[in-house]
TORKOL-4160 file (C-alpha; in steps of 0.2 Angstrom, whole numbers, padded with zeros to 4 digits, m for minus):
202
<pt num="1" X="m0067" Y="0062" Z="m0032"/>
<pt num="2" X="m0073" Y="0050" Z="m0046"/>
<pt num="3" X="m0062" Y="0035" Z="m0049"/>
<pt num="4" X="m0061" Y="0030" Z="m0068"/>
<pt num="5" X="m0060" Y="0012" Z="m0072"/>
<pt num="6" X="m0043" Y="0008" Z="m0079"/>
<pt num="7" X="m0031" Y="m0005" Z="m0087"/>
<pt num="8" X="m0014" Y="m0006" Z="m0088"/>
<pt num="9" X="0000" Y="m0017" Z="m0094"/>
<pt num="10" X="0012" Y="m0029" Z="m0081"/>
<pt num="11" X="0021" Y="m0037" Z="m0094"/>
<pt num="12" X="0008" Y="m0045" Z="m0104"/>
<pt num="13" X="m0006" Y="m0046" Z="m0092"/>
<pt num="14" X="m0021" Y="m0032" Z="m0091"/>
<pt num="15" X="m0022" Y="m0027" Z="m0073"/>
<pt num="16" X="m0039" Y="m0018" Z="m0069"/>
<pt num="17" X="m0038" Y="m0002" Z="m0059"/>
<pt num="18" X="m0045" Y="0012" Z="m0052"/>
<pt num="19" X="m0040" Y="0032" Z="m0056"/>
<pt num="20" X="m0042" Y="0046" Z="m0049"/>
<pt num="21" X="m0032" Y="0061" Z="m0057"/>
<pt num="22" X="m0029" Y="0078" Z="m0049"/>
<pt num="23" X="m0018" Y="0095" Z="m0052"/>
<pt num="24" X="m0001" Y="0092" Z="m0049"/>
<pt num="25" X="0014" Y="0080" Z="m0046"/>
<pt num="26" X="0009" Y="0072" Z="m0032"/>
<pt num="27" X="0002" Y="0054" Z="m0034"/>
<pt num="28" X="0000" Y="0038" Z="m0023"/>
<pt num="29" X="m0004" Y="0020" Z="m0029"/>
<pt num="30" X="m0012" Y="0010" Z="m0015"/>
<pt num="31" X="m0009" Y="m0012" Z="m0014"/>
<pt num="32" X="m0023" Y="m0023" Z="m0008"/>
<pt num="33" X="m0021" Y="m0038" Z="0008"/>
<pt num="34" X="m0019" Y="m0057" Z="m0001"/>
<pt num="35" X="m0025" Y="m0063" Z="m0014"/>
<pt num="36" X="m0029" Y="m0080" Z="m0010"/>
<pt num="37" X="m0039" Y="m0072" Z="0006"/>
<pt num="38" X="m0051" Y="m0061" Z="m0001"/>
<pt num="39" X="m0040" Y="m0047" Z="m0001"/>
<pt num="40" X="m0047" Y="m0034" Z="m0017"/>
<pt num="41" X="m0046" Y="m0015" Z="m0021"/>
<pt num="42" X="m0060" Y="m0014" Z="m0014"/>
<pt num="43" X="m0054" Y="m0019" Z="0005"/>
<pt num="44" X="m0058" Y="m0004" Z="0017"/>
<pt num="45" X="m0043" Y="m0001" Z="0022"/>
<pt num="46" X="m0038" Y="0002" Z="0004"/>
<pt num="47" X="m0054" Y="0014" Z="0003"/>
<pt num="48" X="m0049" Y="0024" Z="0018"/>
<pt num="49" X="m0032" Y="0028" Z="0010"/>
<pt num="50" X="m0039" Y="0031" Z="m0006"/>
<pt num="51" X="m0051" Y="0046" Z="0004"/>
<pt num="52" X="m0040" Y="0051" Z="0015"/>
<pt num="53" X="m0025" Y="0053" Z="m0001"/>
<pt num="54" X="m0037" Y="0060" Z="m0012"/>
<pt num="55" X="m0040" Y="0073" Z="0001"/>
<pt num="56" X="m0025" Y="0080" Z="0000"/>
<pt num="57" X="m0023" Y="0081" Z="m0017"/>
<pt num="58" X="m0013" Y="0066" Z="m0023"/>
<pt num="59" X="m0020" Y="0059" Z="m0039"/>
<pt num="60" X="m0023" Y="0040" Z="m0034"/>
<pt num="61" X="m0022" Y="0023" Z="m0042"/>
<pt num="62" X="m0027" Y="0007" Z="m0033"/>
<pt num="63" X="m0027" Y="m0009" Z="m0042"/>
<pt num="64" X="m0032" Y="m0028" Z="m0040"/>
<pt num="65" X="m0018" Y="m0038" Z="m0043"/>
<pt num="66" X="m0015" Y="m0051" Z="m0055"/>
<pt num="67" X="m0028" Y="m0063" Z="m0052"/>
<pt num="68" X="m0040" Y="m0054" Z="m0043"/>
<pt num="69" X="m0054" Y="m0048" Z="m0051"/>
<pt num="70" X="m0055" Y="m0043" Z="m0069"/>
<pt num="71" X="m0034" Y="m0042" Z="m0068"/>
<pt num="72" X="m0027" Y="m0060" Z="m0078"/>
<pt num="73" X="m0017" Y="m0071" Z="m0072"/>
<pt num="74" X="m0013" Y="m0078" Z="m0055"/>
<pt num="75" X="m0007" Y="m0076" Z="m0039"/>
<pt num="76" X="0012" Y="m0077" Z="m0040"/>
<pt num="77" X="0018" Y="m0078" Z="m0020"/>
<pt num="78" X="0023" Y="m0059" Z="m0022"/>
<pt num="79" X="0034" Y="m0061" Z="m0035"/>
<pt num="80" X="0023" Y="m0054" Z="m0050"/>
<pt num="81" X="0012" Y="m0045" Z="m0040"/>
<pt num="82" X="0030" Y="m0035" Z="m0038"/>
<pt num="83" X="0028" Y="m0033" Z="m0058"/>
<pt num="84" X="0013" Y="m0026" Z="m0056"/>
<pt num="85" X="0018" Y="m0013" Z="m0042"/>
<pt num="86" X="0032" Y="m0008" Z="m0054"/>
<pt num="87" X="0020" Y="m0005" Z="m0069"/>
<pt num="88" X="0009" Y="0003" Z="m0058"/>
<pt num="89" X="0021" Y="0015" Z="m0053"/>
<pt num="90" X="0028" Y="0018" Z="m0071"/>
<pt num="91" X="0007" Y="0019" Z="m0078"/>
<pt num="92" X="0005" Y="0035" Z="m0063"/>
<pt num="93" X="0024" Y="0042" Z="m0069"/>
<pt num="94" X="0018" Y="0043" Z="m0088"/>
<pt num="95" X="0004" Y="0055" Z="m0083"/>
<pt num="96" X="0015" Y="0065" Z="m0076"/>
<pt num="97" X="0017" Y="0061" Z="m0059"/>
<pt num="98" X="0034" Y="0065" Z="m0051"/>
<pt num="99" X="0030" Y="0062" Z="m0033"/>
<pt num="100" X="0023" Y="0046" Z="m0029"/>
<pt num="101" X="0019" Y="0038" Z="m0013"/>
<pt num="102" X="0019" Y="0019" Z="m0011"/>
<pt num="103" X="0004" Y="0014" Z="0001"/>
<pt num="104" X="0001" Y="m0004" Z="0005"/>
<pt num="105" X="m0011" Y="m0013" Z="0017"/>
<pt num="106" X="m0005" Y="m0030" Z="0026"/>
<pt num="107" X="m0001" Y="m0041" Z="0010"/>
<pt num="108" X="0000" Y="m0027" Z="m0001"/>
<pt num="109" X="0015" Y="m0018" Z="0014"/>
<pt num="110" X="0025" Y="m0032" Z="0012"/>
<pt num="111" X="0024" Y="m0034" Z="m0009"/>
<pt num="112" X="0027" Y="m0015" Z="m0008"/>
<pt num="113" X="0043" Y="m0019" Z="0003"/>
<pt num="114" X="0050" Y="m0034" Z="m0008"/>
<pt num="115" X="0053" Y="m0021" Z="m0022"/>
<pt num="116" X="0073" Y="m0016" Z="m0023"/>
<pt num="117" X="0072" Y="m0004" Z="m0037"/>
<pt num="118" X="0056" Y="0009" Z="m0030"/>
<pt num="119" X="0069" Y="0023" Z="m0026"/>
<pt num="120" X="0069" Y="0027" Z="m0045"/>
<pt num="121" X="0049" Y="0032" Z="m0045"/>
<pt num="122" X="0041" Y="0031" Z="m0027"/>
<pt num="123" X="0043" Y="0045" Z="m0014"/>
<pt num="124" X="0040" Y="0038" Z="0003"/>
<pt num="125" X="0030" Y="0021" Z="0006"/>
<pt num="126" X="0017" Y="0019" Z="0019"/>
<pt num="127" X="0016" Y="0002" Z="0027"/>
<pt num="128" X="m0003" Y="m0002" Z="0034"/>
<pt num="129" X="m0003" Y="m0018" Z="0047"/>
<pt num="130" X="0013" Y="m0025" Z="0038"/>
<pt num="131" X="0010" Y="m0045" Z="0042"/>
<pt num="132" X="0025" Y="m0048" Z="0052"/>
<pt num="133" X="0018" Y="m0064" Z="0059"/>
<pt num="134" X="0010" Y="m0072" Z="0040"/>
<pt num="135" X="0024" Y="m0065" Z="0030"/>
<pt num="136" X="0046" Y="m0067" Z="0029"/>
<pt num="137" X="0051" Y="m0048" Z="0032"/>
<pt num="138" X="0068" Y="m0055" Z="0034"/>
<pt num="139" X="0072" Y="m0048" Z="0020"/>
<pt num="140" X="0067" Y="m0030" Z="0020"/>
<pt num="141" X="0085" Y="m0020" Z="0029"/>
<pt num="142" X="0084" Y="m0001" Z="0029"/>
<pt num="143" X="0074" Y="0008" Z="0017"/>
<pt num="144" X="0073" Y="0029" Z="0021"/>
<pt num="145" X="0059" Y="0028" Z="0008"/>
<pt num="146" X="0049" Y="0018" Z="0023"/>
<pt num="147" X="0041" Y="0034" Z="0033"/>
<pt num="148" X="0026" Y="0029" Z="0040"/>
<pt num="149" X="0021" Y="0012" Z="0049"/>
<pt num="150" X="0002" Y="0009" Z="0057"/>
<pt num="151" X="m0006" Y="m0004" Z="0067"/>
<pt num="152" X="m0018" Y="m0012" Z="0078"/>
<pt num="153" X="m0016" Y="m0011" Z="0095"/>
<pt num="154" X="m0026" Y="m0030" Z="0095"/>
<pt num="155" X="m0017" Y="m0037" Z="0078"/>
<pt num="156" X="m0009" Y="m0056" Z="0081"/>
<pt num="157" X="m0007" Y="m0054" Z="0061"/>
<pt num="158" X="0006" Y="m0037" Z="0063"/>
<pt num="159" X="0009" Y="m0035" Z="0079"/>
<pt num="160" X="0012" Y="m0018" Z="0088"/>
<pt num="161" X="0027" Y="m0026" Z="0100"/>
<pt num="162" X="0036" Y="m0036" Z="0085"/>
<pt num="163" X="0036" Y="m0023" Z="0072"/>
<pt num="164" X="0042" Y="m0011" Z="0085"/>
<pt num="165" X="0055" Y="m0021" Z="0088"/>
<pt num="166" X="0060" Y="m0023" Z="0068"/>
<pt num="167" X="0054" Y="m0004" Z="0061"/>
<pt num="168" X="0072" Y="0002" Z="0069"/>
<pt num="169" X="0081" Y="m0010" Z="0054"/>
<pt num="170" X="0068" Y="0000" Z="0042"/>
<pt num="171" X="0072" Y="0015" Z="0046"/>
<pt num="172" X="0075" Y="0021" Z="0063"/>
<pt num="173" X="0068" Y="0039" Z="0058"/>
<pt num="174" X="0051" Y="0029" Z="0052"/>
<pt num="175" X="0034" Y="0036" Z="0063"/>
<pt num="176" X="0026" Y="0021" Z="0070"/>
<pt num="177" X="0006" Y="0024" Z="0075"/>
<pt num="178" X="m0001" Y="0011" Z="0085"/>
<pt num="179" X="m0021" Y="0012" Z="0082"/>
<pt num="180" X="m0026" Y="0005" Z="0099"/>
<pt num="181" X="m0042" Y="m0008" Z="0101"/>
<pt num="182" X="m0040" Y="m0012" Z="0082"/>
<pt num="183" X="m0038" Y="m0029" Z="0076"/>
<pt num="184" X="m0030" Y="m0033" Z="0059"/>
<pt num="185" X="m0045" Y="m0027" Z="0048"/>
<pt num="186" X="m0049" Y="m0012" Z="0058"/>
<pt num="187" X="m0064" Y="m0018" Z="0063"/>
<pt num="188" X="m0075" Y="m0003" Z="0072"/>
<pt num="189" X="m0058" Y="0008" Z="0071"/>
<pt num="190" X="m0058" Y="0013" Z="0052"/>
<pt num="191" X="m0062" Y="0029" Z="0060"/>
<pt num="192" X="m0048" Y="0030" Z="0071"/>
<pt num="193" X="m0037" Y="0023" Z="0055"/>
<pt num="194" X="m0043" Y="0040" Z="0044"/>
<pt num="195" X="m0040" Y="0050" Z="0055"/>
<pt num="196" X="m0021" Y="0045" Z="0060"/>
<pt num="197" X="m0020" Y="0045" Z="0042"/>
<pt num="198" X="m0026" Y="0063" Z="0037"/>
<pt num="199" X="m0013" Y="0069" Z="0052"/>
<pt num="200" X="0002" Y="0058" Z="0045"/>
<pt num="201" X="0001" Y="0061" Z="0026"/>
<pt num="202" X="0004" Y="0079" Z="0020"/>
């Protein structure tokens, strides 16, 4: 599917973004690793979920945030780069999307998390290699909006054995897909990663 090149408002910043709009309610914005580490729209994990979203059907929406890229501003430790989720969400709702997934990779999983108000607009969030390790998920208590968690079986950033032993204060219903060999960037597994994906997300 082609993705348009997009802006939209977070406050008064213009974040850049990517659109891809297809039939129906179904939607799903997708959150990019750190900032400060490289971390873009244009990360391959971010690109596996756009295919494997757009292949079933979901209109899709990835952005840089603010900082990154052609997006102004800067890096804000998660806190505006919440905003930004949130008028992401609010962008896909005003064309007429109802049911919206909440997909973030590593960085972007925990930014995703922090927001207390997604009930109102997101559906379900997806939670690529949530950086248990890099990142304070003290925060984060149960969340039935929190379905699906996925990681490498070789990740010291989100680790298989700690976020098993934390997912339960999620949401104990939550699946948990361990992709094993892969580190934190999925390197040789992207493969694996689609395919896990296209059987989790209906």
């Amino acid at each position: 599917m082609i993705e348009e090149k997009i802006r939209f408002l977070s406050k008064d910043l213009h974040i850049e973004g990517l659109l891809s709009i297809q039939e129906g309610e179904r939607g799903v914005i997708i959150t990019h690793p750190h900032s400060l580490y490289g971390g873009t729209m244009y990360n391959q994990v971010v690109e596996t979920l756009v295919e494997v979203y757009q292949n079933k059907i979901f209109s899709t929406l990835r952005f840089n945030f603010r900082g990154v890229g052609e997006s102004e501003g800067n890096y804000d430790e998660g806190k505006g780069e919440q905003e930004d989720v949130r008028s992401a969400l609010s962008y896909m709702y005003d064309r007429g999307k109802r049911d919206i997934d909440l997909a973030g990779y590593s960085f972007g999983a925990w930014v995703n998390a922090k927001i207390k108000d997604t009930h109102s607009l997101c559906s379900r969030i997806i939670m690529i290699s949530p950086p248990v390790t890099f990142l304070d998920f003290s925060f984060l208590s149960f969340n039935p909006k929190i379905r699906f968690v996925v990681a490498g079986g070789k990740d010291d950033i989100a680790p298989a054995n700690k976020i098993k032993n934390v997912i339960y204060t999620w949401n104990p219903e939550a699946h948990f897909e361990v992709i094993e060999g892969a580190d934190h960037f999925y390197t040789g597994r992207i493969d694996s990663l689609k395919t896990a994906l296209s059987r989790l997300i209906n």
